[in-house]
C-alpha positions as CSV (number, residue, x, y, z in Angstrom):
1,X,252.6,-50.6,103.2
2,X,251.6,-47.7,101.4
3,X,254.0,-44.3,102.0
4,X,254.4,-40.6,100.4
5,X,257.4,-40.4,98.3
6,X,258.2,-36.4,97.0
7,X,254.2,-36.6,97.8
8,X,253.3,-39.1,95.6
9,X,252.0,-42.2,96.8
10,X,254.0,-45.4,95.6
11,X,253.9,-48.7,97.6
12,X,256.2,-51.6,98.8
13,X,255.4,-55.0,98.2
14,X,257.6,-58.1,99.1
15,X,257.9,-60.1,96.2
16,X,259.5,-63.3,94.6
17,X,262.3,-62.7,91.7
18,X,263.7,-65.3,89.6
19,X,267.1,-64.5,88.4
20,X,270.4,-66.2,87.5
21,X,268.6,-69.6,87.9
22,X,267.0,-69.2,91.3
23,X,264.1,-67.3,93.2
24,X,264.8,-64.8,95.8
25,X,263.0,-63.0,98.3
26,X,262.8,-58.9,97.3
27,X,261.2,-55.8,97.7
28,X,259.6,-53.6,94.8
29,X,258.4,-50.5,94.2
30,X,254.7,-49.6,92.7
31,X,253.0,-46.9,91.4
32,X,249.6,-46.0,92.3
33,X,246.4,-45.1,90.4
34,X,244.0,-43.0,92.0
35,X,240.5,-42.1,91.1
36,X,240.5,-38.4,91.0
37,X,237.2,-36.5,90.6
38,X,237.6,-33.5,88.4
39,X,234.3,-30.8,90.3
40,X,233.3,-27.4,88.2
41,X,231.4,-24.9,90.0
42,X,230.6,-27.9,92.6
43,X,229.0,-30.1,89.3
44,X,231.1,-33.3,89.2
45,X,232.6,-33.7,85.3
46,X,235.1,-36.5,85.0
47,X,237.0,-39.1,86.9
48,X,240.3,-40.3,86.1
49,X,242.6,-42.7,87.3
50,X,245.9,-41.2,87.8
51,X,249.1,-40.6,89.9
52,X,248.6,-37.9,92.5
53,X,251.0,-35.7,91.8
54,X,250.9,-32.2,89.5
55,X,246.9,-32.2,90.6
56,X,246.7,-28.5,89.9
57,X,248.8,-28.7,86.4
58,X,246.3,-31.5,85.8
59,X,243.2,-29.7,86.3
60,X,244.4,-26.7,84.2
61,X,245.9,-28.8,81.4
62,X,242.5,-31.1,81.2
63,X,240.5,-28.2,81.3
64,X,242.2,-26.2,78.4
65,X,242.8,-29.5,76.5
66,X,239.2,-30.4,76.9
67,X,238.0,-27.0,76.0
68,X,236.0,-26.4,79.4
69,X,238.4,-23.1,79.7
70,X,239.8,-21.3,76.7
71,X,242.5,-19.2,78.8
72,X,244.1,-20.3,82.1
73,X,243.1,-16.9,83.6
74,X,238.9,-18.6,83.2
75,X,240.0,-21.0,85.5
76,X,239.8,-19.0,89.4
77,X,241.2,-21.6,91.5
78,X,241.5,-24.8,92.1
79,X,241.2,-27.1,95.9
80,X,242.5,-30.0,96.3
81,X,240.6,-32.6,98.5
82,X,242.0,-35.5,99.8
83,X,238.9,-37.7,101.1
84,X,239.2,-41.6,102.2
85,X,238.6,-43.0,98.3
86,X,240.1,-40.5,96.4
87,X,241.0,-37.0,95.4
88,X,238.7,-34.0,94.6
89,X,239.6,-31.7,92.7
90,X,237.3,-28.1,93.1
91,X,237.5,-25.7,90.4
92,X,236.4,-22.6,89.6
93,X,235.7,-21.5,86.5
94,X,234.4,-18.4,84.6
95,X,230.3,-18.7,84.5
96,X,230.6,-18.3,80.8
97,X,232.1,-21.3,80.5
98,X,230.3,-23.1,82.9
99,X,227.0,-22.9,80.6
100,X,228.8,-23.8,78.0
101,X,230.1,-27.3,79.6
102,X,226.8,-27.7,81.0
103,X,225.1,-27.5,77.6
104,X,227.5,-30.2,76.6
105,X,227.9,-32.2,80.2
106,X,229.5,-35.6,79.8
107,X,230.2,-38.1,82.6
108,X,233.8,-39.8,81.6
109,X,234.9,-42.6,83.1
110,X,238.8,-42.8,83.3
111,X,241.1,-45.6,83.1
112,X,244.6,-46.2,82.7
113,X,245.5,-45.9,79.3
114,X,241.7,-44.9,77.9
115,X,241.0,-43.0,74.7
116,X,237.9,-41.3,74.2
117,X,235.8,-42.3,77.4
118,X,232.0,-41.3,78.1
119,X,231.5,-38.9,74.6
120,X,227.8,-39.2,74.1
121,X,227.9,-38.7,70.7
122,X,230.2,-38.9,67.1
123,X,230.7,-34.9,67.1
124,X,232.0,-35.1,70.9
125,X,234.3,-37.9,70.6
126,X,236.3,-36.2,67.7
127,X,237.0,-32.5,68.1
128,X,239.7,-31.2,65.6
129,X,242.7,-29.0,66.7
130,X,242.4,-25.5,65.0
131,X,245.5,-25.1,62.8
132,X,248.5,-23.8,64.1
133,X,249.1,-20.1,64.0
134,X,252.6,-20.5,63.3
135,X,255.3,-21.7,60.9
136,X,257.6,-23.5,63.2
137,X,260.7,-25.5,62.5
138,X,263.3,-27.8,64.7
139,X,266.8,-28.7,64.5
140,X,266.7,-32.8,63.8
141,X,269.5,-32.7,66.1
142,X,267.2,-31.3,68.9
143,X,264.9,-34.2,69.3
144,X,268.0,-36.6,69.8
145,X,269.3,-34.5,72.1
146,X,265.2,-34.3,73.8
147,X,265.4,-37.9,73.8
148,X,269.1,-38.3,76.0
149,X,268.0,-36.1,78.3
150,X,264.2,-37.4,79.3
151,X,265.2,-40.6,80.9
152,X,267.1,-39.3,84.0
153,X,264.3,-36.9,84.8
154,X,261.8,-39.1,84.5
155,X,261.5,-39.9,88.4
156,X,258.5,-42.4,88.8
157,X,259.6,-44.2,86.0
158,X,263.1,-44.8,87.9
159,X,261.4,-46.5,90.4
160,X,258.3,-48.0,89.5
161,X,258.7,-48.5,85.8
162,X,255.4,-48.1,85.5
163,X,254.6,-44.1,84.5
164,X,254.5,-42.6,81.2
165,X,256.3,-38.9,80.8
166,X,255.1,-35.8,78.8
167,X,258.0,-33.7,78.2
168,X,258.2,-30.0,76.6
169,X,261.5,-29.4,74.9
170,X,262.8,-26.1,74.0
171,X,264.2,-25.3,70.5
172,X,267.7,-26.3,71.2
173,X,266.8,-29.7,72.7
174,X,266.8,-28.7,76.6
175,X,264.5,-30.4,78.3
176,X,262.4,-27.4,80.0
177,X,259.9,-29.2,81.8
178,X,258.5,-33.0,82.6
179,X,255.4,-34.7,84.0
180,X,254.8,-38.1,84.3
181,X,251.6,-39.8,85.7
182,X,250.2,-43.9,85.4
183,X,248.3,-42.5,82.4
184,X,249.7,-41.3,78.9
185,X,246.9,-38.6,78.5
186,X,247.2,-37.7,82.0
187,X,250.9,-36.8,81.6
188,X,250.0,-34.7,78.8
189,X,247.4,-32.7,80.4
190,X,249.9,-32.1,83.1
191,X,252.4,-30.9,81.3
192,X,250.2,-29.0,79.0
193,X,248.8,-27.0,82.9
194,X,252.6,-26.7,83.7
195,X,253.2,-24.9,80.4
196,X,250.0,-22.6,80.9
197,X,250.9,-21.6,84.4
198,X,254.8,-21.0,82.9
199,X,253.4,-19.1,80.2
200,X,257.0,-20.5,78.2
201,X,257.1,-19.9,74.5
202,X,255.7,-22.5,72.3
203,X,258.7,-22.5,69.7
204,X,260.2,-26.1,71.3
205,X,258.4,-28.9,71.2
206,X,256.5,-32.0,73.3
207,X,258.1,-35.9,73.5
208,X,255.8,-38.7,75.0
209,X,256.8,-42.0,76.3
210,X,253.5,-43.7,74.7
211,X,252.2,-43.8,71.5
212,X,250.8,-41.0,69.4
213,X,246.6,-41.0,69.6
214,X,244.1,-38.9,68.0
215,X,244.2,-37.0,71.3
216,X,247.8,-36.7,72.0
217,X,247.8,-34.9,68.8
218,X,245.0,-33.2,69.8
219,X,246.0,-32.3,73.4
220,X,249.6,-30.7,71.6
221,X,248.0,-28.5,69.0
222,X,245.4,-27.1,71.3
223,X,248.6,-25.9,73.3
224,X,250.1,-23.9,70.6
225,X,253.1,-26.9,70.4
226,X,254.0,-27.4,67.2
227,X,255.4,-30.9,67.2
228,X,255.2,-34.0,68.8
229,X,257.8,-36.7,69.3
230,X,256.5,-40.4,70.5
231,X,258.6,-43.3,71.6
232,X,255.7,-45.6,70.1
233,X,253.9,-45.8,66.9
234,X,251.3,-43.3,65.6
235,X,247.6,-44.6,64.7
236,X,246.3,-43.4,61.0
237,X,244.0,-40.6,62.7
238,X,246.2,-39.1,64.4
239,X,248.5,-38.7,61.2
240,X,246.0,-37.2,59.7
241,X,244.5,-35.0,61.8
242,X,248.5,-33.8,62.3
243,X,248.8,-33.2,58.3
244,X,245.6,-31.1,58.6
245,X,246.2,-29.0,61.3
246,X,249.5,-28.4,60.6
247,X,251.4,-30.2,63.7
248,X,254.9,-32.2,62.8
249,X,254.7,-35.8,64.0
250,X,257.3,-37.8,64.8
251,X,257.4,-41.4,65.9
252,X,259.5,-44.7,67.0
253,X,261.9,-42.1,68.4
254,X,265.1,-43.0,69.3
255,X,268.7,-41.6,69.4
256,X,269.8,-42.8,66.5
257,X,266.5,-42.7,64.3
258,X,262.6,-41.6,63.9
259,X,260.2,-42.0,61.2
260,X,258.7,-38.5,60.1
261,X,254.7,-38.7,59.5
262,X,253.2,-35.3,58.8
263,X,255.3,-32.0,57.9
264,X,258.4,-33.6,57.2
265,X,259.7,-30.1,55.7
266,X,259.7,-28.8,59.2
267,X,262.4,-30.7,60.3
268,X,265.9,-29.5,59.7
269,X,269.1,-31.7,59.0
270,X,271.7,-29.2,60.8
């Protein structure tokens, strides 16, 4: 039985447990990947698997993040279509920019989890962040405090286990906003749409549930975010594209430690 939870759609499934030395009859809950067709101008770009939820801050975040719009204002609306095998999602962008992703039109094909899908060549698959505009530093005690906080707002995750969560954290370790989808990058982009449409200041910083690609790197310095703060490990790329253009990295986050990778000096001990 599938059903809409807070509009997302999760499903039930009967299932056995073993536990305590015997297997019982239960229910669990599931989250659910959905191909959802990203349309410009009516030209169909990319298709991702993801959890239908935040479609709009998805479609502005993958937009900005993908460089298809350089400004949230390029991008003139957005309609969302339900149809019987997935979601559409129509948007409208500035004709500008629509030559310009038509001179370099890629078909992606989204999965959960995927890196660099569909690039047709080596300069497509690897664009570098510009470097950051600003000299930003954060309170060491802030991303302990980012990292208590994320868990209890981290809804799907309560009851599926099965999401990842993008959160943006303000300078004093509040936990402004949160977005969480099937898909690591997909949270990201989401949250990086929420940010856009918030237009909050850029002086806190991002924590994801997943590990730190290329892209995730990527995907935070193209959003003006200074640092990012990953539960997993880091891959050597995405270290050094962070050392290069200027973004902190942090990774193996946890309350009571993280391992510094790029722009240690930006972190203070107070």
């Amino acid at each position: 039985m599938v059903k809409l939870v807070a509009d997302v759609p999760l499903s039930t499934l009967g299932v056995s447990q073993w536990q305590n030395g015997e297997i019982v009859k239960t229910q669990d809950c599931l989250a659910e990947e959905t191909p959802v067709a990203l349309i410009y101008n009516g030209v169909s770009h990319a298709v991702m698997l993801a959890t239908a939820q935040d479609l709009e801050d998805f479609a502005l975040g993958f937009s900005l993040s993908e460089g298809i719009v350089q400004s949230a204002g390029e991008l003139y609306g957005i309609e969302v279509q339900v149809q019987d095998n997935g979601i559409e999602l129509h948007c409208e962008i500035a004709s500008e920019r629509f030559m310009q992703l038509k001179e370099r039109r890629r078909t992606l094909a989204g999965k959960t989890g995927c890196g660099l899908c569909g690039a047709e060549n080596l300069a497509q698959a690897i664009r570098y962040p510009a470097l950051l505009k600003t000299y930003r530093r954060f309170n060491a005690s802030a991303i302990v405090t980012g990292l208590k906080t994320i868990q209890a707002q981290q809804k799907l995750q309560q009851q599926t286990g099965a999401t990842h969560a993008s959160a943006y954290v303000q300078a004093d370790g509040t936990v402004g906003l949160v977005r969480e989808d099937v898909g690591r990058h997909n949270a990201l982009d989401k949250l990086v749409g929420a940010l856009a449409k918030q237009e909050l200041d850029r002086t806190g910083f991002i924590i994801t549930t997943s590990r730190a690609s290329f892209e995730m790197v990527q995907k935070t310095a193209s959003a003006g975010v200074g640092m990012l703060v990953a539960v997993s490990a880091p891959t050597g790329l995405a270290v050094r594209v962070a050392e290069q253009c200027g973004l902190t990295l942090v990774g193996f986050a946890r309350e009571s430690r993280y391992v510094i990778y790029s722009h240690a000096d930006n972190i203070m001990n107070e």
